[in-house]
ZAMARGU-4260 file (C-alpha; in steps of 0.2 Angstrom, whole numbers, plus 5000, padded with zeros to 4 digits):
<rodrens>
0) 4927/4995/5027 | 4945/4995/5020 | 4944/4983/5005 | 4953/4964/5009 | 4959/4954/4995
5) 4962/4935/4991 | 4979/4935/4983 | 4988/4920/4974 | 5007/4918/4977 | 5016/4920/4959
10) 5036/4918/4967 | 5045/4910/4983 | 5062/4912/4985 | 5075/4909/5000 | 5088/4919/5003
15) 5095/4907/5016 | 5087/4895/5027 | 5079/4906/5038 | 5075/4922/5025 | 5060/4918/5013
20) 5055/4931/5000 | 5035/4930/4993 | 5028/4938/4979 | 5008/4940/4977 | 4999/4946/4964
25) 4992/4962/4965 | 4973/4965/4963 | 4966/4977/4951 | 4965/4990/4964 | 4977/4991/4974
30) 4987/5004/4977 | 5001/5009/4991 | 5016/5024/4993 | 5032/5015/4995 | 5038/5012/5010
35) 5022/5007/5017 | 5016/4990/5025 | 5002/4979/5022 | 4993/4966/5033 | 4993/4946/5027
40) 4982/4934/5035 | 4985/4917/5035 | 4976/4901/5040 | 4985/4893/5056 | 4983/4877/5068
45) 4979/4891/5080 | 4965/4900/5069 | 4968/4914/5056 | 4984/4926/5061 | 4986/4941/5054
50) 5003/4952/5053 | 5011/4965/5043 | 5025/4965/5032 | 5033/4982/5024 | 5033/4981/5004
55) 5049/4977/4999 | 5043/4981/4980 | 5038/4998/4971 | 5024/5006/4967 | 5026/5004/4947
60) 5029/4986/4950 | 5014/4973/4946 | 5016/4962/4960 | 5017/4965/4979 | 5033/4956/4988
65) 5039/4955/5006 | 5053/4947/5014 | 5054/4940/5031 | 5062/4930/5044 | 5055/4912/5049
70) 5052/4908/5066 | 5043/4894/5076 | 5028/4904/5077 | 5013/4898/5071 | 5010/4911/5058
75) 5028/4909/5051 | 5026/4891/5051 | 5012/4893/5040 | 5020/4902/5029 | 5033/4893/5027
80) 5022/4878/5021 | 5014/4888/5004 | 5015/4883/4987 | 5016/4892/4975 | 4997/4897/4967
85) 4992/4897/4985 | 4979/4911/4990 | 4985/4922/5005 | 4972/4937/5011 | 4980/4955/5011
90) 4974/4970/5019 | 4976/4987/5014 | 4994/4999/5013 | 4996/5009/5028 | 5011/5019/5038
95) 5019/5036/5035 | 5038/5031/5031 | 5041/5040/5015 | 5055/5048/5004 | 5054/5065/5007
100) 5055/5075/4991 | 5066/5092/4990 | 5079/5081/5001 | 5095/5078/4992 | 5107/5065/5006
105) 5100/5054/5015 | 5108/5039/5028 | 5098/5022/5031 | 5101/5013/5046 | 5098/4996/5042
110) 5097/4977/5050 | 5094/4962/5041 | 5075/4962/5033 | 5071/4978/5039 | 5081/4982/5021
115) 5063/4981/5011 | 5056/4998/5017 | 5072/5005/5009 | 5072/4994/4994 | 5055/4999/4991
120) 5056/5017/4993 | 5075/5019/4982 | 5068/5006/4968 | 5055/5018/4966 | 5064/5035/4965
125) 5077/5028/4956 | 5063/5021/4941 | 5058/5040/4945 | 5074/5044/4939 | 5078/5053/4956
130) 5097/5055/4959 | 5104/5060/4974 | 5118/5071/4980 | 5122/5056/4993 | 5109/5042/4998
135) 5120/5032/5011 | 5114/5014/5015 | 5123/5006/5031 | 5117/4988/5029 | 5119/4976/5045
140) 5119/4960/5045 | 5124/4942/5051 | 5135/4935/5040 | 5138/4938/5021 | 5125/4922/5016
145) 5109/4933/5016 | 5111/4953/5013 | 5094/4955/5002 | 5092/4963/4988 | 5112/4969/4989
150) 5115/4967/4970 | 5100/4979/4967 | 5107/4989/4980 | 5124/4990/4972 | 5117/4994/4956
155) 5111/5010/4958 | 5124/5019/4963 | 5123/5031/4945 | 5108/5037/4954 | 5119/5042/4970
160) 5116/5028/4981 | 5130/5021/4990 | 5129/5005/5000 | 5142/5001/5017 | 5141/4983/5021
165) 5142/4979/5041 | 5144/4961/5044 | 5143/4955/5064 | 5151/4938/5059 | 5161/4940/5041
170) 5173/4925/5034 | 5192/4928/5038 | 5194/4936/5022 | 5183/4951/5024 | 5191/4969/5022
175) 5175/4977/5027 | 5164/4982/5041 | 5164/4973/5053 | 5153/4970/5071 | 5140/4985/5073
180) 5135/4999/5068 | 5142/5014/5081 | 5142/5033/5078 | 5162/5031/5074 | 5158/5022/5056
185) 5142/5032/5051 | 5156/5048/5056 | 5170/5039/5044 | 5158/5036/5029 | 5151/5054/5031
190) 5133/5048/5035 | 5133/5063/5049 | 5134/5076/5039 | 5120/5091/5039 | 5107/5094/5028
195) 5103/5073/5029 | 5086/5064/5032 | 5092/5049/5041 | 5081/5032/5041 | 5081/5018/5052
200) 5073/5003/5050 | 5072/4984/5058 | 5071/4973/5071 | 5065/4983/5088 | 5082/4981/5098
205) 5092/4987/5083 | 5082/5002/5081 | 5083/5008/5097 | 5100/5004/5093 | 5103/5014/5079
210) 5093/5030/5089 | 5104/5028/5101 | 5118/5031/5089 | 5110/5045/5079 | 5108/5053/5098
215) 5126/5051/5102 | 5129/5059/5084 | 5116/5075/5086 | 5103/5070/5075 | 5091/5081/5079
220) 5074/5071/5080 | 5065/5082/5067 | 5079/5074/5054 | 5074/5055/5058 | 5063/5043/5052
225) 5059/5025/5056 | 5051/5010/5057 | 5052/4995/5072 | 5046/4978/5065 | 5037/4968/5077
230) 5028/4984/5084 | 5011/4990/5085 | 5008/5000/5070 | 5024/4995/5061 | 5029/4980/5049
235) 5034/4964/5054 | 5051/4955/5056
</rodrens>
């Protein structure tokens, strides 16, 4: 049987009033690839839930984080009423999405939370000291007031990381992106150009979405990866 752990939580932090970041503390243990998810079980009015969360931290860290978006569900609305030092019940690190090595340029595909897979996997090569030829992130997302771990994001670009900010609904001042991601502004920041690993990652509809996109683009499917949150098998939203 896959070993279960009983974890305190050591950090709470909002990114806006709907995105809440937790940190737990990792157990002696426990180990996972970034890029992976785990599963959280939580006590709710409706009996224990369980759900699954990619890791938004790296493997070096010493502390296991996710980031997700709260809902009227009765598992998020558990979750939105721990404390710190509470103990939460984590499962084991499972999934396949990965870095591959020997890859030099890469384009993410990115919505909203669906950013930690991402985080995960580039804070970990980077600490590697990994630098790319071009690793391309096309992030998505509502509105300028919640675009997770964009500083981090920003930061690495020494390492070859290069971030494109797509905001849906931006302030009048914005000289971005704007609306959604369409094959046109992957074409106009070179994200389609050969030789690329492209991952998507996020909510179900903006995969398919992005797919969709990388179709219209050529992306041959033996050059994509992803994960849909809220699905069998993948992390949750």
């Amino acid at each position: 049987m896959a070993a279960e752990f009983h974890v305190p939580i050591i950090a709470l932090d909002r990114c806006d009033s709907e995105v809440v970041t937790a940190k737990l503390e990792r157990p002696d243990g426990y180990q996972f690839r970034a890029g992976q998810w785990f599963r959280v079980t939580l006590d709710t009015p409706e009996g224990p839930q369980t759900r699954t969360f990619s890791h938004a931290a790296a493997p070096a860290d010493n502390w296991i984080e996710f980031t997700t978006r709260l809902s009227s569900s009765p598992f998020k609305q558990a979750l939105e009423t721990l404390s710190l030092g509470d103990l939460v019940q984590i499962g084991p690190a499972g999934g396949r999405l990965s870095l591959p090595q020997g890859v030099d340029a890469f384009t993410f595909l990115v919505g909203g939370v669906g950013i930690t897979p991402i985080r995960s996997m580039l804070r970990d090569a980077v600490s590697a000291g990994r630098v790319f030829g071009d690793a391309l992130v096309i992030y998505g997302n509502r509105d300028a007031s919640c675009e997770k771990y964009l500083d981090e994001l920003l930061s690495m670009d020494k390492a070859g990381v290069r971030v494109v900010r797509v905001l849906e609904h931006p302030e009048g001042n914005w000289s971005g992106e704007r609306g959604f991601v369409t094959a046109d502004l992957v074409r106009r920041h070179g994200g389609d150009r050969p030789e690329r690993v492209f991952i998507v990652a996020g909510p179900p509809v903006m995969v398919e979405a992005m797919l969709r996109v990388l179709d219209e683009l050529g992306v041959s499917k033996d050059a994509i990866r992803f994960e849909s949150f809220g699905t069998i098998g993948a992390a949750a939203s």
